[in-house]
MDTraj code that builds the backbone (N, CA, C; nanometers):
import mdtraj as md
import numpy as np

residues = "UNK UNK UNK UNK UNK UNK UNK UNK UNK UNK UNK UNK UNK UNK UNK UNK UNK UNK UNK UNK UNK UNK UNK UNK UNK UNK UNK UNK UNK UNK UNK UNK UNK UNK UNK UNK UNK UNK UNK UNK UNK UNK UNK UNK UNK UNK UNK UNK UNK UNK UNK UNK UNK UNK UNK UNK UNK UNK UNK UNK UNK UNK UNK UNK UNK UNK UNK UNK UNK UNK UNK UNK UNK UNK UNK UNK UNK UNK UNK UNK UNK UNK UNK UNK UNK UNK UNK UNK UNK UNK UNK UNK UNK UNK UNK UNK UNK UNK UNK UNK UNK UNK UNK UNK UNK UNK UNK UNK UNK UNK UNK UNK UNK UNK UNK UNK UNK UNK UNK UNK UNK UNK UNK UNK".split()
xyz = np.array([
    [-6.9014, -4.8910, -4.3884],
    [-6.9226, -4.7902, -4.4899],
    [-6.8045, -4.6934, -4.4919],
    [-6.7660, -4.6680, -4.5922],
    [-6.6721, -4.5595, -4.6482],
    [-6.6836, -4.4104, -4.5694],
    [-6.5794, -4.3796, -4.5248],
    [-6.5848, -4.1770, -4.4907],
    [-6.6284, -4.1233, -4.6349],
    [-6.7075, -4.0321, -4.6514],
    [-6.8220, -3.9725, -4.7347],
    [-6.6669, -3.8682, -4.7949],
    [-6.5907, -3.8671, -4.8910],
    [-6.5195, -3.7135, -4.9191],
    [-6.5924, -3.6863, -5.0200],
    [-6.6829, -3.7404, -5.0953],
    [-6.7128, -3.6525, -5.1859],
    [-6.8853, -3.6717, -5.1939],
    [-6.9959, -3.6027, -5.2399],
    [-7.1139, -3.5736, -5.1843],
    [-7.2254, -3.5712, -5.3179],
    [-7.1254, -3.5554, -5.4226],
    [-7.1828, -3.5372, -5.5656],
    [-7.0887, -3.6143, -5.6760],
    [-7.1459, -3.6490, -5.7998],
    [-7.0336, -3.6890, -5.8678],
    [-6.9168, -3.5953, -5.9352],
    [-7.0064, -3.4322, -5.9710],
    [-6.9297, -3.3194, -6.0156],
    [-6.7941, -3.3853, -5.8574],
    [-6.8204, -3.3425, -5.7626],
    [-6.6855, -3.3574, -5.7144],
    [-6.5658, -3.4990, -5.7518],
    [-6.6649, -3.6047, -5.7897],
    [-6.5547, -3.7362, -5.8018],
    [-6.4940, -3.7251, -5.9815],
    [-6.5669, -3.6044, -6.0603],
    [-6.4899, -3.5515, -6.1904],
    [-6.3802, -3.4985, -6.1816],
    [-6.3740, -3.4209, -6.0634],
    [-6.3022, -3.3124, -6.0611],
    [-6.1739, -3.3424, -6.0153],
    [-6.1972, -3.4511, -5.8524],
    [-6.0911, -3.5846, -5.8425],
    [-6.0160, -3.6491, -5.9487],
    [-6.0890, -3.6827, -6.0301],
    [-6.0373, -3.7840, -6.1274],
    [-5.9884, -3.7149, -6.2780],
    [-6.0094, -3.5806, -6.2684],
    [-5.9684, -3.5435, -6.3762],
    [-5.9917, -3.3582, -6.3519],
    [-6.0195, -3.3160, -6.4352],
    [-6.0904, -3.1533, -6.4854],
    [-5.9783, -3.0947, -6.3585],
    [-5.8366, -3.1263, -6.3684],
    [-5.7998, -3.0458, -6.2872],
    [-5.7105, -3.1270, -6.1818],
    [-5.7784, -3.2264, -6.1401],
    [-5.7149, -3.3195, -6.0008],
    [-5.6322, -3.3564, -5.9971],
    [-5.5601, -3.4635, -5.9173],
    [-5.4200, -3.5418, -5.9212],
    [-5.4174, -3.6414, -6.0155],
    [-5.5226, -3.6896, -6.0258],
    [-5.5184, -3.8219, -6.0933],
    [-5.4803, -3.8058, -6.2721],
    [-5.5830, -3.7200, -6.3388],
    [-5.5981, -3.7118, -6.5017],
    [-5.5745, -3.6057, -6.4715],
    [-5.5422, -3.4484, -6.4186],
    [-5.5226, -3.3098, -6.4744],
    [-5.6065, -3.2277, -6.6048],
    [-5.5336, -3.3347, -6.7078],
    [-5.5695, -3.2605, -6.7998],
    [-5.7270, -3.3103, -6.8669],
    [-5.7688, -3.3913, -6.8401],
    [-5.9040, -3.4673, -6.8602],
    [-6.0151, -3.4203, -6.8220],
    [-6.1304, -3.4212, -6.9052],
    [-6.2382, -3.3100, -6.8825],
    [-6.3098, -3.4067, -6.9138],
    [-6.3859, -3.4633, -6.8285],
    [-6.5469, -3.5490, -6.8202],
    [-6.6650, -3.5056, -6.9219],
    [-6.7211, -3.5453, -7.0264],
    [-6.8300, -3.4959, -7.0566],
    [-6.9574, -3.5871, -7.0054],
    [-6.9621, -3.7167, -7.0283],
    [-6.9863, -3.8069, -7.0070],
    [-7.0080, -3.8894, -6.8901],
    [-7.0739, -3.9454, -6.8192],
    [-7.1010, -4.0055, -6.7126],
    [-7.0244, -4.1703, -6.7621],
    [-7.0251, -4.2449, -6.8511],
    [-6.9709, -4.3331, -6.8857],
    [-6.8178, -4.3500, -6.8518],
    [-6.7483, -4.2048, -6.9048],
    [-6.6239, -4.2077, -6.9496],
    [-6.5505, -4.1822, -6.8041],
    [-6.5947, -4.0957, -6.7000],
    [-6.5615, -4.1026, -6.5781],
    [-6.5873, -4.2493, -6.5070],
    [-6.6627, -4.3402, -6.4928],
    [-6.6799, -4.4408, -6.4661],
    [-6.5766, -4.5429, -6.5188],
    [-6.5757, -4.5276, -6.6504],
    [-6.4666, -4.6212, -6.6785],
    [-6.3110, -4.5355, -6.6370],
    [-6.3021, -4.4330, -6.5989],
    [-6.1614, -4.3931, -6.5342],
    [-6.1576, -4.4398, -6.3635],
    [-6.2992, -4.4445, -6.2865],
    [-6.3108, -4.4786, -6.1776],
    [-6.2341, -4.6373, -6.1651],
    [-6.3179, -4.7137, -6.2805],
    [-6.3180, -4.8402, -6.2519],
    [-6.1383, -4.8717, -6.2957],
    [-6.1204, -4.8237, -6.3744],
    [-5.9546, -4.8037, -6.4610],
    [-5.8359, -4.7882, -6.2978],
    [-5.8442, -4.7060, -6.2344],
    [-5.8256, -4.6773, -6.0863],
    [-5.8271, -4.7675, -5.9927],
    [-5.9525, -4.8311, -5.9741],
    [-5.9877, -4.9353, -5.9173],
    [-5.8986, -5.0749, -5.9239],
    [-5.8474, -5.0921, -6.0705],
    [-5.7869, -5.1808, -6.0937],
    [-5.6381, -5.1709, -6.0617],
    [-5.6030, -5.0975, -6.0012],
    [-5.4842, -5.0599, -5.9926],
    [-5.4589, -5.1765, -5.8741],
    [-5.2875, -5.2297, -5.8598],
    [-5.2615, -5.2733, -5.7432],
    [-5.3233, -5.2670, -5.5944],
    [-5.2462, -5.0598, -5.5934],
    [-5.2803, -5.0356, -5.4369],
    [-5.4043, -5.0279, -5.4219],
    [-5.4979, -5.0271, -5.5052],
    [-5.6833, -5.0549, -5.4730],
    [-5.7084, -5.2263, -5.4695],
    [-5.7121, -5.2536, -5.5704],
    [-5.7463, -5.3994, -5.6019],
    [-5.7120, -5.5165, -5.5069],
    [-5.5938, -5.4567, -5.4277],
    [-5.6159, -5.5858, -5.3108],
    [-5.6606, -5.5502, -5.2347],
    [-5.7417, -5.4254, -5.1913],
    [-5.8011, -5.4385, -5.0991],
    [-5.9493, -5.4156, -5.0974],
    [-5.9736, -5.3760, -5.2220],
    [-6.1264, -5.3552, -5.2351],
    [-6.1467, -5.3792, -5.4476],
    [-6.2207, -5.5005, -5.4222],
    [-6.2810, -5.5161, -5.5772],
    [-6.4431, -5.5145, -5.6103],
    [-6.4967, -5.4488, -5.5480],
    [-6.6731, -5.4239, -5.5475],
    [-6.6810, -5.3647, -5.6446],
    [-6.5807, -5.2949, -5.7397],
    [-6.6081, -5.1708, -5.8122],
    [-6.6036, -5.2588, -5.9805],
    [-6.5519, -5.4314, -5.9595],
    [-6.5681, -5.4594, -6.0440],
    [-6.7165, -5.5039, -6.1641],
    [-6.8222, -5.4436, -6.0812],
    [-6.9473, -5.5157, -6.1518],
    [-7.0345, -5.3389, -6.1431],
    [-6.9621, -5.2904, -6.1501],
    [-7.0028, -5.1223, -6.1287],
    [-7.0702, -5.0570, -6.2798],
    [-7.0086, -5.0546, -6.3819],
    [-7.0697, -5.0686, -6.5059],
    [-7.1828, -5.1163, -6.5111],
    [-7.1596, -5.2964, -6.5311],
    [-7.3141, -5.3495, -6.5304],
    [-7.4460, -5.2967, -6.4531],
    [-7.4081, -5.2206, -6.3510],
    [-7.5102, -5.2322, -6.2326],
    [-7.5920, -5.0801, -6.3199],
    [-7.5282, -5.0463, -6.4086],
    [-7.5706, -4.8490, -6.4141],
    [-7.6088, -4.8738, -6.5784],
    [-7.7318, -4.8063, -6.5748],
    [-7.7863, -4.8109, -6.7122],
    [-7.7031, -4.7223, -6.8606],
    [-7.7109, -4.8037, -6.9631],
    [-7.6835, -4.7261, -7.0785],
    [-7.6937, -4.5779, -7.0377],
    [-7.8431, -4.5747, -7.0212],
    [-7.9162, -4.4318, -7.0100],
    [-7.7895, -4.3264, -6.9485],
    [-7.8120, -4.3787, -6.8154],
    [-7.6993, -4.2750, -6.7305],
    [-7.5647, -4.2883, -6.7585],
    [-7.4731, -4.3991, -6.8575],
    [-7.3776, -4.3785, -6.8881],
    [-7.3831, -4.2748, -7.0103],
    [-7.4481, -4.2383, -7.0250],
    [-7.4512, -4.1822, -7.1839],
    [-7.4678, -4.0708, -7.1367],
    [-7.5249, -4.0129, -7.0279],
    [-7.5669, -3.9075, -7.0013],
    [-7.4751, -3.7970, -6.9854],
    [-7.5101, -3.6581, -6.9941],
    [-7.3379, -3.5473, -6.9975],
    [-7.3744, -3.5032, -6.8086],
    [-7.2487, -3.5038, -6.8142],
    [-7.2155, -3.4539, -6.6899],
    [-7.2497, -3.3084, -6.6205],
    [-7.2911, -3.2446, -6.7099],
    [-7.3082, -3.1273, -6.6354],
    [-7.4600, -3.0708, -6.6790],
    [-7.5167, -3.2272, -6.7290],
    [-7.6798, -3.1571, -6.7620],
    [-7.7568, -3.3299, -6.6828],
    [-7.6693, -3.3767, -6.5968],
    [-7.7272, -3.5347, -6.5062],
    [-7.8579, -3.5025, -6.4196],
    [-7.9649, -3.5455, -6.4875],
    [-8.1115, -3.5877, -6.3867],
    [-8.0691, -3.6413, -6.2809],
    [-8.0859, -3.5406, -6.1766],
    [-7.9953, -3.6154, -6.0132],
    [-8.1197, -3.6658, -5.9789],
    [-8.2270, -3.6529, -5.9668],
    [-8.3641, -3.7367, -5.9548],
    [-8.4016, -3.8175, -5.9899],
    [-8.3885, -3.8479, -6.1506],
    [-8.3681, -3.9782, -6.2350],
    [-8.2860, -4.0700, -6.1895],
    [-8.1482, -4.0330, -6.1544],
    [-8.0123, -4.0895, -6.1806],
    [-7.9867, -4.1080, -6.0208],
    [-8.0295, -4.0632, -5.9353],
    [-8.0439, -4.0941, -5.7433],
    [-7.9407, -4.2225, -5.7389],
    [-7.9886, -4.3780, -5.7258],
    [-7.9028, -4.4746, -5.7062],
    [-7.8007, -4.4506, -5.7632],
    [-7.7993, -4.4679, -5.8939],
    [-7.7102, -4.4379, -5.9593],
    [-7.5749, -4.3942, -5.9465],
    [-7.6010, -4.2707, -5.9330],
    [-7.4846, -4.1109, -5.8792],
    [-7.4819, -4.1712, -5.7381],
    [-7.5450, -4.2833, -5.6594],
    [-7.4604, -4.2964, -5.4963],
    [-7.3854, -4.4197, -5.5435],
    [-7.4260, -4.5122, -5.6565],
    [-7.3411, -4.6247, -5.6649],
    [-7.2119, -4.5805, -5.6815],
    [-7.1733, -4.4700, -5.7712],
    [-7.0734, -4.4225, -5.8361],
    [-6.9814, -4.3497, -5.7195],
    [-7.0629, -4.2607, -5.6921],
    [-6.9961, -4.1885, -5.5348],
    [-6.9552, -4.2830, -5.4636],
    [-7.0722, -4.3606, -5.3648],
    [-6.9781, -4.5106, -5.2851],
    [-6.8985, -4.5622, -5.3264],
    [-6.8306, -4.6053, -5.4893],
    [-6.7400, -4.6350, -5.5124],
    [-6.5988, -4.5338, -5.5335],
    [-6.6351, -4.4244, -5.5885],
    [-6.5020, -4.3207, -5.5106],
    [-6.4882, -4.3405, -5.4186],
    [-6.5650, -4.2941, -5.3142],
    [-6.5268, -4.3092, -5.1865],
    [-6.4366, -4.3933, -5.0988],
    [-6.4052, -4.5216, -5.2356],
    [-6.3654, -4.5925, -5.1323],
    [-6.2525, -4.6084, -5.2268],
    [-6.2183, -4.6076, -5.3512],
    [-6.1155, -4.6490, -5.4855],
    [-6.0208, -4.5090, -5.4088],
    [-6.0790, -4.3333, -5.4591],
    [-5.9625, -4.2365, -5.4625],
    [-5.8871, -4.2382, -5.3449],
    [-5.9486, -4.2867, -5.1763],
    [-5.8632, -4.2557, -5.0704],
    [-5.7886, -4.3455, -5.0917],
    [-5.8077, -4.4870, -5.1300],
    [-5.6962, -4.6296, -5.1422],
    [-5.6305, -4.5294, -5.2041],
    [-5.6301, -4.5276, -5.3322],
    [-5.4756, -4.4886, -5.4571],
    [-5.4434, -4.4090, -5.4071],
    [-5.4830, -4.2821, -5.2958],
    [-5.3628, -4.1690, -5.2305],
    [-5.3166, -4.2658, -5.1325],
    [-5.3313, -4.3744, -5.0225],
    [-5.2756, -4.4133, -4.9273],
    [-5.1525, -4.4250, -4.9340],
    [-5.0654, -4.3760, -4.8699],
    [-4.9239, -4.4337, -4.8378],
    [-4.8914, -4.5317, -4.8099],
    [-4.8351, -4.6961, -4.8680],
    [-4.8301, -4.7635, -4.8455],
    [-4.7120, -4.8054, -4.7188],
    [-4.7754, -4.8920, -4.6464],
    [-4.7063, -4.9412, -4.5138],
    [-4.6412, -5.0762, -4.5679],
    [-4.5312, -5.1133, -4.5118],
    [-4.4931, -5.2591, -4.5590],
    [-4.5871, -5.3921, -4.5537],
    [-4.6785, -5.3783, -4.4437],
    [-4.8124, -5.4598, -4.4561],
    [-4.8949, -5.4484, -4.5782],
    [-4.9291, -5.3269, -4.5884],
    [-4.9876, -5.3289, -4.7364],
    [-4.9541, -5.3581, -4.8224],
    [-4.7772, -5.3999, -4.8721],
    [-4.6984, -5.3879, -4.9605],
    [-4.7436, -5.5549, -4.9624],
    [-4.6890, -5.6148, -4.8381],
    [-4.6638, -5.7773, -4.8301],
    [-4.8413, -5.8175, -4.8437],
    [-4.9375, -5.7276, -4.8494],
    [-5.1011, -5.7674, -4.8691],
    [-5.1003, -5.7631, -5.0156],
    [-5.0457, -5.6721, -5.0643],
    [-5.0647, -5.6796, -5.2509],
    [-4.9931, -5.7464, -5.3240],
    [-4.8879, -5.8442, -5.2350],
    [-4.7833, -5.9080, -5.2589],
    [-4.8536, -6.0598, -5.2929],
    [-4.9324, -6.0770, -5.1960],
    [-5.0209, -6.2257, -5.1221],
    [-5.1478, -6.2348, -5.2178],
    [-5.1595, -6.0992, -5.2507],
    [-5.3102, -6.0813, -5.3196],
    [-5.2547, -6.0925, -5.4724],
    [-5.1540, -6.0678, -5.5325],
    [-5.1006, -6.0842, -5.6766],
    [-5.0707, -6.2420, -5.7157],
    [-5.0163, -6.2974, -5.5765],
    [-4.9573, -6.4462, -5.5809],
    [-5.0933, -6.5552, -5.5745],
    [-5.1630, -6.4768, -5.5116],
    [-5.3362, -6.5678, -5.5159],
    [-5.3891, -6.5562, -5.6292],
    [-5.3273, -6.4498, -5.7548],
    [-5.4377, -6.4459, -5.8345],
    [-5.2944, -6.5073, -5.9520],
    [-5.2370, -6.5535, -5.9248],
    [-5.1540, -6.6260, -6.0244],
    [-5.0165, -6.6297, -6.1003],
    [-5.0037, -6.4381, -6.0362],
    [-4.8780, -6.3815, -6.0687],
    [-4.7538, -6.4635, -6.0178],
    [-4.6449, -6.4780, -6.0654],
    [-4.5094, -6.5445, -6.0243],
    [-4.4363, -6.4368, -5.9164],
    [-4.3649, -6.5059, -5.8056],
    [-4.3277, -6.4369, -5.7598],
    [-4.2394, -6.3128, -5.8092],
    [-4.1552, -6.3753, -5.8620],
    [-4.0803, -6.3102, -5.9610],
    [-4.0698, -6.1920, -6.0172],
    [-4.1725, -6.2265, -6.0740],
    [-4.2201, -6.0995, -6.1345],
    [-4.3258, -5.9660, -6.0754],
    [-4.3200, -5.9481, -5.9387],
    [-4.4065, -5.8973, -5.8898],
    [-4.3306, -5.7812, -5.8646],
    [-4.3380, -5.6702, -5.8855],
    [-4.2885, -5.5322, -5.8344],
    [-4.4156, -5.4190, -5.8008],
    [-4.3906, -5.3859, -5.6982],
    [-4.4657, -5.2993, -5.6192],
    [-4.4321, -5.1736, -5.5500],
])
top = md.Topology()
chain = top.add_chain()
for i, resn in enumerate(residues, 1):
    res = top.add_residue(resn, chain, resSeq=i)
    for name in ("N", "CA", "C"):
        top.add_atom(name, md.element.get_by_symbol(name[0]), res)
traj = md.Trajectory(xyz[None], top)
């Protein structure tokens, strides 16, 4: 299991945007629209070879709670939910800050060439 940095989703908004490193200028209304910036993240290189759980993350979370606004979310209703989303920060925002080590470099290297990319063309 993931180190816990964030405890609520208001905090994985605030990460990902309303201010943070990632989007700055991006203001969440939406529970959807943060999710698809989570999962957007997720797909990135330095995440994606090492963790892709976050790809079936959408499907798993109802219309309902994607639709829902962020700063009026049924945390009682929405319980699984708001931890699916959290467990997956938890584990996407610390990857994309990691400093990559040359192991990691030659892991996203191995992990691009498995999924079909030419060597060639691989920059990292």
């Amino acid at each position: 299991m993931a180190k816990k940095f964030f405890k609520d989703i208001g905090e994985v908004a605030k990460a990902l945007g309303d201010g943070g490193p990632f989007n700055p200028d991006k203001e969440y209304e939406i529970v959807g629209a943060l999710v698809d910036d989570l999962v957007d993240l997720g797909q990135t290189d330095k995440v994606y070879a090492f963790h892709d759980d976050h790809m079936g993350l959408k499907d798993d979370l109802s219309d309902d709670f994607l639709r829902s606004p962020l700063d009026d979310l049924d945390a009682d209703k929405y319980e699984s939910e708001i931890e699916m989303v959290i467990d997956q920060a938890n584990i996407i925002l610390p990857l994309s800050n990691k400093e990559l080590s040359e192991e990691d470099i030659e892991e996203i290297r191995e992990d691009k060439i498995s999924r079909g990319e030419d060597p060639d063309d691989i920059d990292i």
